[in-house]
Each structure stands twice: as C-alpha cells, then as structure tokens.
PDB file of N, H, CA, C and O in Angstrom:
ATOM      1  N   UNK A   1      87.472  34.951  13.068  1.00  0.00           N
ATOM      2  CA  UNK A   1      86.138  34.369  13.123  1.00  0.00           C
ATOM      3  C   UNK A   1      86.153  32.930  12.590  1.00  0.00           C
ATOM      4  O   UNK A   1      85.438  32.085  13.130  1.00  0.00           O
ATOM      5  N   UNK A   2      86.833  32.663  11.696  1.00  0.00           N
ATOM      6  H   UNK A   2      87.414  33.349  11.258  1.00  0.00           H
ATOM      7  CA  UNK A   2      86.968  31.395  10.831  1.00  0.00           C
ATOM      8  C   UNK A   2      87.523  30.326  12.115  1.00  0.00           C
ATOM      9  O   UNK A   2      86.826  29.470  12.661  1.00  0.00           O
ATOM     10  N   UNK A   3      88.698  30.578  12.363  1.00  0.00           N
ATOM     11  H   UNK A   3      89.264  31.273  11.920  1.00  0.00           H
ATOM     12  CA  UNK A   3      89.337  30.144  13.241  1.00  0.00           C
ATOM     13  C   UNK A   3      88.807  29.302  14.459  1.00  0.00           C
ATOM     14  O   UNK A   3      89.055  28.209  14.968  1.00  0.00           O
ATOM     15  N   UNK A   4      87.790  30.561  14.710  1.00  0.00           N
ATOM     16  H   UNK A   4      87.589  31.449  14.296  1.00  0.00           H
ATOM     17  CA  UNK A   4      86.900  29.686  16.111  1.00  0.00           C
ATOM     18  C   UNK A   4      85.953  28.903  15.315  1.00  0.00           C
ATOM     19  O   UNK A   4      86.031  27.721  15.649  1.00  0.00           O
ATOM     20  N   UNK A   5      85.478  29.013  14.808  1.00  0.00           N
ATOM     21  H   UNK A   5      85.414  29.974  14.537  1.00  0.00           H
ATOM     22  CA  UNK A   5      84.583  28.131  13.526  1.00  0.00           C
ATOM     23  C   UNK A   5      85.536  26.675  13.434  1.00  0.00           C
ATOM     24  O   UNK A   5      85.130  25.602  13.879  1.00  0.00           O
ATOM     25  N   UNK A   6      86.436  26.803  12.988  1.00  0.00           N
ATOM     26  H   UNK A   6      86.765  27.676  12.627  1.00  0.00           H
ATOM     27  CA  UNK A   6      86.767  25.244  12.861  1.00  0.00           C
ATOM     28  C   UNK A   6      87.613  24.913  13.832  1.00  0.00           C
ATOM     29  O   UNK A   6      88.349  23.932  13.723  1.00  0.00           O
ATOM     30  N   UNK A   7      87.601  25.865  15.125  1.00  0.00           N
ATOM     31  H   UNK A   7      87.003  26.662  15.214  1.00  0.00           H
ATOM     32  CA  UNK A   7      88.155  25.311  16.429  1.00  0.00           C
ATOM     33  C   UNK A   7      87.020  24.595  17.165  1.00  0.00           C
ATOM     34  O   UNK A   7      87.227  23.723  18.009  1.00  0.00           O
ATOM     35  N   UNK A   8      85.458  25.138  16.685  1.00  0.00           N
ATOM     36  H   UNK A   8      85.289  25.846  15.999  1.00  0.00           H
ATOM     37  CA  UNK A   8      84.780  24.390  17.062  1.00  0.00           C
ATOM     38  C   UNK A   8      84.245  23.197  16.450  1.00  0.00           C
ATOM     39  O   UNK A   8      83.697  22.333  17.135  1.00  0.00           O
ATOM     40  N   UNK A   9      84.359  23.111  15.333  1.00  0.00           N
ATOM     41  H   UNK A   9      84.804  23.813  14.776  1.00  0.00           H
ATOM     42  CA  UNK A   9      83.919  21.795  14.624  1.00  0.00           C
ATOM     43  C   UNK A   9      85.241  20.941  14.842  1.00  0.00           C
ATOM     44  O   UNK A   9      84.874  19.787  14.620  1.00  0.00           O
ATOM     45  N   UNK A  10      86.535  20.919  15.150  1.00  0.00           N
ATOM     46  H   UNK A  10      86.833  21.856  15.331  1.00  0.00           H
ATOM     47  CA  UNK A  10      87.028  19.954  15.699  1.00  0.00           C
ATOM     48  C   UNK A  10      86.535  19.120  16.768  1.00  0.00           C
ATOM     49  O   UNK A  10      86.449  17.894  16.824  1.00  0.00           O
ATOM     50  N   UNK A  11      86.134  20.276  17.856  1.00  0.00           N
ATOM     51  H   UNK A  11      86.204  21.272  17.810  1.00  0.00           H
ATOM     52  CA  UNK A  11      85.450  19.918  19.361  1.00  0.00           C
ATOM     53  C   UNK A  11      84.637  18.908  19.164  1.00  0.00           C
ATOM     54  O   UNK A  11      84.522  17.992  19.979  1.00  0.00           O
ATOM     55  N   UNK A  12      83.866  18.990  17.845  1.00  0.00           N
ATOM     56  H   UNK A  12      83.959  19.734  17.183  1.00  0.00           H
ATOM     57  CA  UNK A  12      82.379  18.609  17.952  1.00  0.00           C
ATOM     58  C   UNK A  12      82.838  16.759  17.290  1.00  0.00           C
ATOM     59  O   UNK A  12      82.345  15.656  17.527  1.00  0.00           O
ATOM     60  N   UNK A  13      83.996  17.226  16.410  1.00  0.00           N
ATOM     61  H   UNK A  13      84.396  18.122  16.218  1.00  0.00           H
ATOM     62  CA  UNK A  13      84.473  16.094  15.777  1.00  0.00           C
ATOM     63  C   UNK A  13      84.443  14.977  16.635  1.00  0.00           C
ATOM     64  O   UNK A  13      83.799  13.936  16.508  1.00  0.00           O
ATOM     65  N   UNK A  14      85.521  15.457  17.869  1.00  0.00           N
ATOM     66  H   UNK A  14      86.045  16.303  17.972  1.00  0.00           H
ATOM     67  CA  UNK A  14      86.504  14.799  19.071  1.00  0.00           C
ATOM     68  C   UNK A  14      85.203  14.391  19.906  1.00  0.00           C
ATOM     69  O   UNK A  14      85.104  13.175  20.069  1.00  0.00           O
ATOM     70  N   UNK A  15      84.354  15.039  20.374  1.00  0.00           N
ATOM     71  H   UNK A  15      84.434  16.027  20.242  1.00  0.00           H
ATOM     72  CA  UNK A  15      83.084  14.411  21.000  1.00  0.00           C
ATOM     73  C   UNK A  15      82.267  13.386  20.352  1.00  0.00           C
ATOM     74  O   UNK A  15      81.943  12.378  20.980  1.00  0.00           O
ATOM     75  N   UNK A  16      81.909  13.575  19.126  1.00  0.00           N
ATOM     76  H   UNK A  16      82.172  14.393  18.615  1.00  0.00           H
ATOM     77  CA  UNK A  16      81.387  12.119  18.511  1.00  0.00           C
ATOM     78  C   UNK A  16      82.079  11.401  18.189  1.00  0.00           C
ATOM     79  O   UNK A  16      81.449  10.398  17.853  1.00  0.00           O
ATOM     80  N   UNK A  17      83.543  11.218  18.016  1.00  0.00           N
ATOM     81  H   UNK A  17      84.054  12.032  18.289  1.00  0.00           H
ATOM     82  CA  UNK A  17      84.110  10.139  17.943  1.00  0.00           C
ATOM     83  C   UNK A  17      84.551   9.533  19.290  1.00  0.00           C
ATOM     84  O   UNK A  17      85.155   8.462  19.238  1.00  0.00           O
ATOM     85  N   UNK A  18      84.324  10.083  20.462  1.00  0.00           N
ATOM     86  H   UNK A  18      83.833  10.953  20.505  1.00  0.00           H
ATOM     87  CA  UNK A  18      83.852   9.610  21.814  1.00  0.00           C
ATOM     88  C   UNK A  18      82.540   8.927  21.955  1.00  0.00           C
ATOM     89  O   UNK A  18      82.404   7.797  22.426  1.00  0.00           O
ATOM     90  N   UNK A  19      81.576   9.693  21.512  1.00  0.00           N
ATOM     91  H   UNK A  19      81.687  10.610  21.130  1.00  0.00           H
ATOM     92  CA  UNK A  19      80.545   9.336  21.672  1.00  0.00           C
ATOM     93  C   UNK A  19      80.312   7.584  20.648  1.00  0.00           C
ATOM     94  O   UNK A  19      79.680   6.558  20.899  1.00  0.00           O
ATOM     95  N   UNK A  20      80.817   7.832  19.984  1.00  0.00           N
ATOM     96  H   UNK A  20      81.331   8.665  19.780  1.00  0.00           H
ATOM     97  CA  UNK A  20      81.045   6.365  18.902  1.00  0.00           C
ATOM     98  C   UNK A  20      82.189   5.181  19.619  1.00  0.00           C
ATOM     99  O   UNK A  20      82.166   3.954  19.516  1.00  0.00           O
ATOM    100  N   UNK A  21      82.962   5.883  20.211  1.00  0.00           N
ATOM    101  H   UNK A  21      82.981   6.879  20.295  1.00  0.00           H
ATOM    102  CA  UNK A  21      83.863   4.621  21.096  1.00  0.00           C
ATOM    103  C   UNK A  21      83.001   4.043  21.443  1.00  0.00           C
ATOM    104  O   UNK A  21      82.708   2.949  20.962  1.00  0.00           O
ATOM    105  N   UNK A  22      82.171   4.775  22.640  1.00  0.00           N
ATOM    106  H   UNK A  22      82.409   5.664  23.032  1.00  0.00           H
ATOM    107  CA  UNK A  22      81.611   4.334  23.700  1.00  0.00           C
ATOM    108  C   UNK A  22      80.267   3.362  23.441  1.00  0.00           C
ATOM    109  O   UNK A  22      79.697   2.640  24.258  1.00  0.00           O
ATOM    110  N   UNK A  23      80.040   3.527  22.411  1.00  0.00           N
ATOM    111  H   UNK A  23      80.503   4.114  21.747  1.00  0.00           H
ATOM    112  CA  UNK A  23      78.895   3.166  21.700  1.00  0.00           C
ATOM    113  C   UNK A  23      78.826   1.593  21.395  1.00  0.00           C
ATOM    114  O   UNK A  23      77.985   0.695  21.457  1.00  0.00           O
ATOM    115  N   UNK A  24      80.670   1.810  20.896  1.00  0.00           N
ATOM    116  H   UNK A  24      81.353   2.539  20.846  1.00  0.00           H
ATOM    117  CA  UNK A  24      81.214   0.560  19.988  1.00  0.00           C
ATOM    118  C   UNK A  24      81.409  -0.379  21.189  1.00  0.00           C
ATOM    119  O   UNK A  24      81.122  -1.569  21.060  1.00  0.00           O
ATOM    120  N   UNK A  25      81.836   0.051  22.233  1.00  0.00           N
ATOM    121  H   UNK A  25      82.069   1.018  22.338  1.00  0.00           H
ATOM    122  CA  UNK A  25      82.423  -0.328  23.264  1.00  0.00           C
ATOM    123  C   UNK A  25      81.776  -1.463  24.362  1.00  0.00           C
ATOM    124  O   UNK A  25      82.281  -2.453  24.892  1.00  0.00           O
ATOM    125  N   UNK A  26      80.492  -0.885  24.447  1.00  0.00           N
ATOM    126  H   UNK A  26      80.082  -0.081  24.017  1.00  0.00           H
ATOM    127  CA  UNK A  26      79.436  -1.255  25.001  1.00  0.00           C
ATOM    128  C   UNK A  26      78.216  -2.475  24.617  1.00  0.00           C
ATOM    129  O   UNK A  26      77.414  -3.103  25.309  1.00  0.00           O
ATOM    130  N   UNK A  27      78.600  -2.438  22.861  1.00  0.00           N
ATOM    131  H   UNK A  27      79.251  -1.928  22.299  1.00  0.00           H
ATOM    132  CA  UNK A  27      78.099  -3.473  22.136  1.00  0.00           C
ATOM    133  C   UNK A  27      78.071  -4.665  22.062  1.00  0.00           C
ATOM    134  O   UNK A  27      79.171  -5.213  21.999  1.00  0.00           O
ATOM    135  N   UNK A  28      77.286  -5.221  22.048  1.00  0.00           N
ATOM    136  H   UNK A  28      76.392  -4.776  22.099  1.00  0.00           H
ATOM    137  CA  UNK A  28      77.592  -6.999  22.419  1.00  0.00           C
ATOM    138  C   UNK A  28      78.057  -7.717  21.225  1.00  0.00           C
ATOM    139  O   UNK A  28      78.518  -8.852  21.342  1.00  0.00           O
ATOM    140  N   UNK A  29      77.952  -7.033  19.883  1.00  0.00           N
ATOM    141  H   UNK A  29      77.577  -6.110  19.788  1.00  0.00           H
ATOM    142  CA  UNK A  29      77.930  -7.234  18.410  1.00  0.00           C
ATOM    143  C   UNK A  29      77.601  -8.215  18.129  1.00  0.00           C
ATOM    144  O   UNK A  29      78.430  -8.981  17.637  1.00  0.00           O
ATOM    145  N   UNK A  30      76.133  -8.670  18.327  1.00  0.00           N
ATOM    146  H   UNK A  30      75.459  -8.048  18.726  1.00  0.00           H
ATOM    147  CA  UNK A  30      75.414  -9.858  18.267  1.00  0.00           C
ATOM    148  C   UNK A  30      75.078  -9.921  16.514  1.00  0.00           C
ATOM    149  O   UNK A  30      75.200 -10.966  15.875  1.00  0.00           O
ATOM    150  N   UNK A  31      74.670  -8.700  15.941  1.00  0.00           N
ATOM    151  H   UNK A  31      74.570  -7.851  16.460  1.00  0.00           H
ATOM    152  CA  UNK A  31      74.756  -8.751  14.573  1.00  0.00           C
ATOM    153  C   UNK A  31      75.378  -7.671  13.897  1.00  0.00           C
ATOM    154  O   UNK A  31      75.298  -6.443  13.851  1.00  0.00           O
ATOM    155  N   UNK A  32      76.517  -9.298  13.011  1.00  0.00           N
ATOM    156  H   UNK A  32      76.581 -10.295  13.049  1.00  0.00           H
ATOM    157  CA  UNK A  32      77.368  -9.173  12.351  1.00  0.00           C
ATOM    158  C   UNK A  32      77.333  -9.101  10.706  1.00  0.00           C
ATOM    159  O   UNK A  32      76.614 -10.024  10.323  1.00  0.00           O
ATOM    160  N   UNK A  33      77.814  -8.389   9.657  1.00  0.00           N
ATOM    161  H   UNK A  33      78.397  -7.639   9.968  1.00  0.00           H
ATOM    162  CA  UNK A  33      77.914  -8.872   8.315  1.00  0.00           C
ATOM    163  C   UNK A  33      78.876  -8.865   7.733  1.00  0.00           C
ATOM    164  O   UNK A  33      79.787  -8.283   8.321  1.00  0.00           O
ATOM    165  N   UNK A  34      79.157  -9.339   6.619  1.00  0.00           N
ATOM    166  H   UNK A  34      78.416  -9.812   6.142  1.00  0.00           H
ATOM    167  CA  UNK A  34      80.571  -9.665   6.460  1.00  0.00           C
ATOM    168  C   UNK A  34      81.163  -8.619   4.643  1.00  0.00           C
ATOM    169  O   UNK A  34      80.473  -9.090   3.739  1.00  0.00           O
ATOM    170  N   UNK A  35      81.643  -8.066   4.362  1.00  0.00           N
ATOM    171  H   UNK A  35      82.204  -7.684   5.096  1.00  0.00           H
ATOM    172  CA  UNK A  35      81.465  -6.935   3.633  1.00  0.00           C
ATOM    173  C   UNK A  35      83.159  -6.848   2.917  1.00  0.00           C
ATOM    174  O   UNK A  35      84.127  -7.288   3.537  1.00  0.00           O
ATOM    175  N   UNK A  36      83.253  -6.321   1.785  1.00  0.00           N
ATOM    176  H   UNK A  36      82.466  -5.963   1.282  1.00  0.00           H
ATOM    177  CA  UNK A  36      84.908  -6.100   1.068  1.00  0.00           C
ATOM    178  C   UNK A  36      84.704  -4.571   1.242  1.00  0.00           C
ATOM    179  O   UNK A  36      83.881  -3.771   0.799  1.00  0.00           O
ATOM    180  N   UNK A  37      85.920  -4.472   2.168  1.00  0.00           N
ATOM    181  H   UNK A  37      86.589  -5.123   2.528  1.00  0.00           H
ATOM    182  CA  UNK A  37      86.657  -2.721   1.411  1.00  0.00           C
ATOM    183  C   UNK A  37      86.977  -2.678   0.702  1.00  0.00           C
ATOM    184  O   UNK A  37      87.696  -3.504   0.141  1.00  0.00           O
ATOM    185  N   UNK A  38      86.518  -1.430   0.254  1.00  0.00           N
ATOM    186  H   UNK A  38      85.934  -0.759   0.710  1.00  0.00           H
ATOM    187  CA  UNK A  38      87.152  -1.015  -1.487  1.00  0.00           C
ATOM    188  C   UNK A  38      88.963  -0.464  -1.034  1.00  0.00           C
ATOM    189  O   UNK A  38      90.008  -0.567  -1.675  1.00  0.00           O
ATOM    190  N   UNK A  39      88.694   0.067   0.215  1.00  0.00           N
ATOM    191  H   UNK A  39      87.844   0.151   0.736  1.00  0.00           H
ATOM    192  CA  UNK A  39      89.993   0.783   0.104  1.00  0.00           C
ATOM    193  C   UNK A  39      91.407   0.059   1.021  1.00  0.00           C
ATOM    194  O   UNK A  39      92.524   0.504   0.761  1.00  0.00           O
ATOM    195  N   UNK A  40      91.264  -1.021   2.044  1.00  0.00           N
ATOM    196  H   UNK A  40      90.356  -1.383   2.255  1.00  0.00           H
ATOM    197  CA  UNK A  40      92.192  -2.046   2.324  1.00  0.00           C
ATOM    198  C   UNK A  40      91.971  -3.051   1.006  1.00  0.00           C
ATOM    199  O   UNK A  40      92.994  -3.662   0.697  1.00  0.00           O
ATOM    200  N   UNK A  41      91.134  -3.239   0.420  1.00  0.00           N
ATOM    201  H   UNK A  41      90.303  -2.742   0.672  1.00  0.00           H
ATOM    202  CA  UNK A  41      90.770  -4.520  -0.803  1.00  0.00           C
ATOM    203  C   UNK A  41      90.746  -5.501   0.198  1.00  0.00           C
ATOM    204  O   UNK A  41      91.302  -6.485  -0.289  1.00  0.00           O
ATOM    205  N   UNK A  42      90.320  -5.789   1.566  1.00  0.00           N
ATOM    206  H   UNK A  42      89.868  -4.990   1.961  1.00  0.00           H
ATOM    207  CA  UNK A  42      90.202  -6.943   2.505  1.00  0.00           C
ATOM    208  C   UNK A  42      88.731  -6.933   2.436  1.00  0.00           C
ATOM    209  O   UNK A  42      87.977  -5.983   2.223  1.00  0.00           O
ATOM    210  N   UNK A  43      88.418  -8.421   2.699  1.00  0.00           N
ATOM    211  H   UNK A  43      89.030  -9.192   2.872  1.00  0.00           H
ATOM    212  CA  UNK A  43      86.520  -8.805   3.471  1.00  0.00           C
ATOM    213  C   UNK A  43      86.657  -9.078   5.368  1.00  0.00           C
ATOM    214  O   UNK A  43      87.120  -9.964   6.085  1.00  0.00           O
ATOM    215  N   UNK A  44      86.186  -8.180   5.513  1.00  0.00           N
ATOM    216  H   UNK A  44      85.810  -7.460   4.930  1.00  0.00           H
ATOM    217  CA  UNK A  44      85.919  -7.779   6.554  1.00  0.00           C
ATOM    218  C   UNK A  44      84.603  -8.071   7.627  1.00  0.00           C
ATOM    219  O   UNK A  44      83.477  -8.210   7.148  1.00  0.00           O
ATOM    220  N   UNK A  45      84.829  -8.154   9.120  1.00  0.00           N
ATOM    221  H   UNK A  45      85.744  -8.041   9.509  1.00  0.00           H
ATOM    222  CA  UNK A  45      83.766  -8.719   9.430  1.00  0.00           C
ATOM    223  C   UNK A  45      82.935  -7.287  10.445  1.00  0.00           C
ATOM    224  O   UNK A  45      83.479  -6.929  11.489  1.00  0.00           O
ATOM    225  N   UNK A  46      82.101  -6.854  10.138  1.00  0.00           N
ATOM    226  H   UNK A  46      81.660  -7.146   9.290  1.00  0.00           H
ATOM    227  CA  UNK A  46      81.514  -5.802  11.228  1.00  0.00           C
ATOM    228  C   UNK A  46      80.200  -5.585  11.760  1.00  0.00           C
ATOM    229  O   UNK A  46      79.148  -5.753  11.143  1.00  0.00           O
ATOM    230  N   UNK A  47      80.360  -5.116  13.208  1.00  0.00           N
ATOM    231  H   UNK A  47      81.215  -4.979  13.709  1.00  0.00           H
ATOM    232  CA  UNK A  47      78.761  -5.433  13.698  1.00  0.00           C
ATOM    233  C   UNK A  47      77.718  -4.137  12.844  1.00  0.00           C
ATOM    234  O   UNK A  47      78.069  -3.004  12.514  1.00  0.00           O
ATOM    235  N   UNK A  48      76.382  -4.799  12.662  1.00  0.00           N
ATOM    236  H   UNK A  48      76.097  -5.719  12.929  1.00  0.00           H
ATOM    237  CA  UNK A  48      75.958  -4.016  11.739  1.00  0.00           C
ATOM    238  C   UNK A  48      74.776  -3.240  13.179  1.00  0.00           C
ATOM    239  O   UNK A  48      73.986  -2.451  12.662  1.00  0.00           O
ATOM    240  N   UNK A  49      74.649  -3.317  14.213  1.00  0.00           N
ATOM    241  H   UNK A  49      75.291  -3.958  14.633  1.00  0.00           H
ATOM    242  CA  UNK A  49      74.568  -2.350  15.118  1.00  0.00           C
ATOM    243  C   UNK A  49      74.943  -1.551  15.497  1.00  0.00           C
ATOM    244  O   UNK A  49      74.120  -0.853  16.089  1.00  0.00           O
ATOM    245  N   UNK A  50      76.573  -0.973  15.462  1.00  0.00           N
ATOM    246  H   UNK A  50      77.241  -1.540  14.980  1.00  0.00           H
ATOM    247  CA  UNK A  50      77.416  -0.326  16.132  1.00  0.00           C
ATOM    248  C   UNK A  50      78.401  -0.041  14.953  1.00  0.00           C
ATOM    249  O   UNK A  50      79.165   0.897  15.179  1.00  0.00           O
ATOM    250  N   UNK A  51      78.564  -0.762  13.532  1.00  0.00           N
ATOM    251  H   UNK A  51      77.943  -1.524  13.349  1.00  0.00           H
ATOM    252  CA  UNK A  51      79.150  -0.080  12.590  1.00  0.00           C
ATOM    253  C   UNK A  51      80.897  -0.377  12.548  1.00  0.00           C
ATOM    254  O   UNK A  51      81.728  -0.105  11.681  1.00  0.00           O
ATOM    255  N   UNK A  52      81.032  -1.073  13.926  1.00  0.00           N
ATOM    256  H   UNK A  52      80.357  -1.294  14.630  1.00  0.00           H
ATOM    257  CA  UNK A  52      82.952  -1.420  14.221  1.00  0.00           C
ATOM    258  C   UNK A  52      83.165  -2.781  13.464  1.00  0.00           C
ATOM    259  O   UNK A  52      82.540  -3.680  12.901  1.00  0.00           O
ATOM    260  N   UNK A  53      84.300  -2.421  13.763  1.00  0.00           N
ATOM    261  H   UNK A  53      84.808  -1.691  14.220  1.00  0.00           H
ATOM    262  CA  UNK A  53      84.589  -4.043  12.575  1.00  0.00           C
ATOM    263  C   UNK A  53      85.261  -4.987  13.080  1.00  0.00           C
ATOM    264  O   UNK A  53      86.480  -4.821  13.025  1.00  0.00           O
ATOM    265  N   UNK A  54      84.913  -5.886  13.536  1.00  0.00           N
ATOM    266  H   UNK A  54      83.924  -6.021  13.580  1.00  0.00           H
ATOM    267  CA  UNK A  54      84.899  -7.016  14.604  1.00  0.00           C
ATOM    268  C   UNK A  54      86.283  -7.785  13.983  1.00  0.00           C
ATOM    269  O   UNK A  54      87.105  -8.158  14.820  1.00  0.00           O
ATOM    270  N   UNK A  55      86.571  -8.036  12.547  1.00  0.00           N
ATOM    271  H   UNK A  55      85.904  -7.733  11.867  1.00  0.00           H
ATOM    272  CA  UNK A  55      87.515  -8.740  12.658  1.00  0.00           C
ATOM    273  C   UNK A  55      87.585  -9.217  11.248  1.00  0.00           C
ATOM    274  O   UNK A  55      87.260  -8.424  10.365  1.00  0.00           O
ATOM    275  N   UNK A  56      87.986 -10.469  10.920  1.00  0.00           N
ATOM    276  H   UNK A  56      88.250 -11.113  11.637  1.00  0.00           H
ATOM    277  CA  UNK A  56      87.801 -10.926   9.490  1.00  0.00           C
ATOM    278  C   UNK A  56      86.852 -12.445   9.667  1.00  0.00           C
ATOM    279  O   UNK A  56      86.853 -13.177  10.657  1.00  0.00           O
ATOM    280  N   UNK A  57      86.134 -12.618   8.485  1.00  0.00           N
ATOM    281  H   UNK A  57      86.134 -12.024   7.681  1.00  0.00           H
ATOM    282  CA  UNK A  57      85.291 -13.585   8.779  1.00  0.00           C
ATOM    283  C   UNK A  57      86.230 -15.248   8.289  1.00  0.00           C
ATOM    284  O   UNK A  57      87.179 -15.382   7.516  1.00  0.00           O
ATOM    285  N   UNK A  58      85.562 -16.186   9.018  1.00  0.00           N
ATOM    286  H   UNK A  58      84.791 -16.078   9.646  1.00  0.00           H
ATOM    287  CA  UNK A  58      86.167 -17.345   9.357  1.00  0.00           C
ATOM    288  C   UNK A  58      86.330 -18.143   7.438  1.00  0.00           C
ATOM    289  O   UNK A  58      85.886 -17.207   6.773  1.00  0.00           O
ATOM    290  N   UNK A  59      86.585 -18.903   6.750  1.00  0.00           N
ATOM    291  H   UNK A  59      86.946 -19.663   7.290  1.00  0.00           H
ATOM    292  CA  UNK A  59      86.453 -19.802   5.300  1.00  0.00           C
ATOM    293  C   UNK A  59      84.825 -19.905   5.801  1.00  0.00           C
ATOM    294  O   UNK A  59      84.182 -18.900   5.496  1.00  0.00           O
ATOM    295  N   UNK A  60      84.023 -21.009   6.553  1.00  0.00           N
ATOM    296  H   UNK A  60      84.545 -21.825   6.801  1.00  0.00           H
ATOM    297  CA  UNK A  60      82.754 -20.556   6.754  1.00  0.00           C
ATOM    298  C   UNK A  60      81.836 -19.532   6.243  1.00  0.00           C
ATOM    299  O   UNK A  60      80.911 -19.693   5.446  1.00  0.00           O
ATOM    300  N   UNK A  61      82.366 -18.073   7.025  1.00  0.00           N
ATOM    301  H   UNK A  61      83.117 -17.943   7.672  1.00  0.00           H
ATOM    302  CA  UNK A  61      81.498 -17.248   7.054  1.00  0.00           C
ATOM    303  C   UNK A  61      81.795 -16.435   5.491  1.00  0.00           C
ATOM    304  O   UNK A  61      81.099 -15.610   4.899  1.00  0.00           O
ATOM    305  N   UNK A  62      82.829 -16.915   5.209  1.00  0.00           N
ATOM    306  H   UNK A  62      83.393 -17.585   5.691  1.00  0.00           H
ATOM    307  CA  UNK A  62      83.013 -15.986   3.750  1.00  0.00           C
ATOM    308  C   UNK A  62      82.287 -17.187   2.629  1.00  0.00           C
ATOM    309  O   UNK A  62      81.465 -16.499   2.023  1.00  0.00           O
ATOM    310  N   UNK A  63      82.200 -18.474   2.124  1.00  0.00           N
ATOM    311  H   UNK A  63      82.868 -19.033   2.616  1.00  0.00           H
ATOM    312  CA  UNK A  63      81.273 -19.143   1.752  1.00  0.00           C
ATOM    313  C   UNK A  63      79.881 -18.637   2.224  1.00  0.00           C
ATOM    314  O   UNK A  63      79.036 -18.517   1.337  1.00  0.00           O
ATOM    315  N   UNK A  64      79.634 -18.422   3.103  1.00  0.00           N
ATOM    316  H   UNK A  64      80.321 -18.519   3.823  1.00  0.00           H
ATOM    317  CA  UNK A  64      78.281 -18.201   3.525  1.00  0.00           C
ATOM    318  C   UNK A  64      77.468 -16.961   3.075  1.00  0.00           C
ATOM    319  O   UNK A  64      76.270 -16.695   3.170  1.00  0.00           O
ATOM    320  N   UNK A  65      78.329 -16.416   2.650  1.00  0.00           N
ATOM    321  H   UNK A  65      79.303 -16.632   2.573  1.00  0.00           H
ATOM    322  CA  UNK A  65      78.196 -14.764   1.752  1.00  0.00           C
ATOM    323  C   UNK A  65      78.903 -14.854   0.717  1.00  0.00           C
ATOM    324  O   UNK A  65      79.609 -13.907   0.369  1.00  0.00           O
ATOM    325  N   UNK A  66      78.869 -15.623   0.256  1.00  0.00           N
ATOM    326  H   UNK A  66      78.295 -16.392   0.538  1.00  0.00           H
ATOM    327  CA  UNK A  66      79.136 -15.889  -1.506  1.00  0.00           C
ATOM    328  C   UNK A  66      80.524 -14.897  -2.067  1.00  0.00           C
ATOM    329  O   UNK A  66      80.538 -14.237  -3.105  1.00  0.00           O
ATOM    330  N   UNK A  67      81.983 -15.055  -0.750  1.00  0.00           N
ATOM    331  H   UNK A  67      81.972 -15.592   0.093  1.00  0.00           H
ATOM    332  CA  UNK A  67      83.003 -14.970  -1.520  1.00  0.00           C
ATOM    333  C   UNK A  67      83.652 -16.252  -1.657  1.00  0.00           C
ATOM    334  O   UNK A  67      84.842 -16.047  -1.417  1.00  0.00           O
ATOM    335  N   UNK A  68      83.508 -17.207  -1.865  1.00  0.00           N
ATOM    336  H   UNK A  68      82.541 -17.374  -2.060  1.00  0.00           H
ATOM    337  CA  UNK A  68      83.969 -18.057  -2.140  1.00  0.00           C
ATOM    338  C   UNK A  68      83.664 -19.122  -3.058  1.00  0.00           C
ATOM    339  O   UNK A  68      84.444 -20.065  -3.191  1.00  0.00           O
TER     340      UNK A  68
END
C-alpha cells in the first residue's frame, strides 16, 4: 500500500516539475530581482514571475541592490 503511495507522489512530483519547465519556459522574465543564496553563497539574478534564475546580475545591477 505504501509503495503505491509514494509511487504516486513521485508521478505527481515529475508532473509539476513539468508543469514548472513549461511555465519557466514560456516567460518573457520581464521582472527580475537580484537575491544571495544561502546555499551556492552566490547573488543571483531571477525572474520574480516564474521563480527561474536568469543568471548573475551585471557590477550595475548588484550596486543597484546594495551589494556593493
């Protein structure tokens, strides 16, 4: 019984993280913010519509959000 239980919450896993590609995918990532992981310790740049992380922000954009 267990078994099919977390044979199905994998399923469900594997579908919303489809459903989140597609999401990400489709995004124009017009708005962006610029944010530190705690767990790479990098500042990071990600669209705050869609939640993906676009990239790292430019000397600019990290002055512009007060790491610098």
């Amino acid at each position: 019984m267990e078994e099919k239980k977390v044979e199905n919450l994998k399923k469900e896993i594997k579908e919303l993280e489809n459903n989140i590609n597609e999401i990400q995918s489709t995004c124009n990532h017009e708005n962006t913010k610029v944010i530190f992981n705690q767990e790479t310790k990098t500042v990071e740049k990600i669209c705050t519509d869609c939640d993906k992380k676009i990239g790292y922000p430019t000397s600019e954009e990290l002055k512009e959000n007060g790491f610098k």
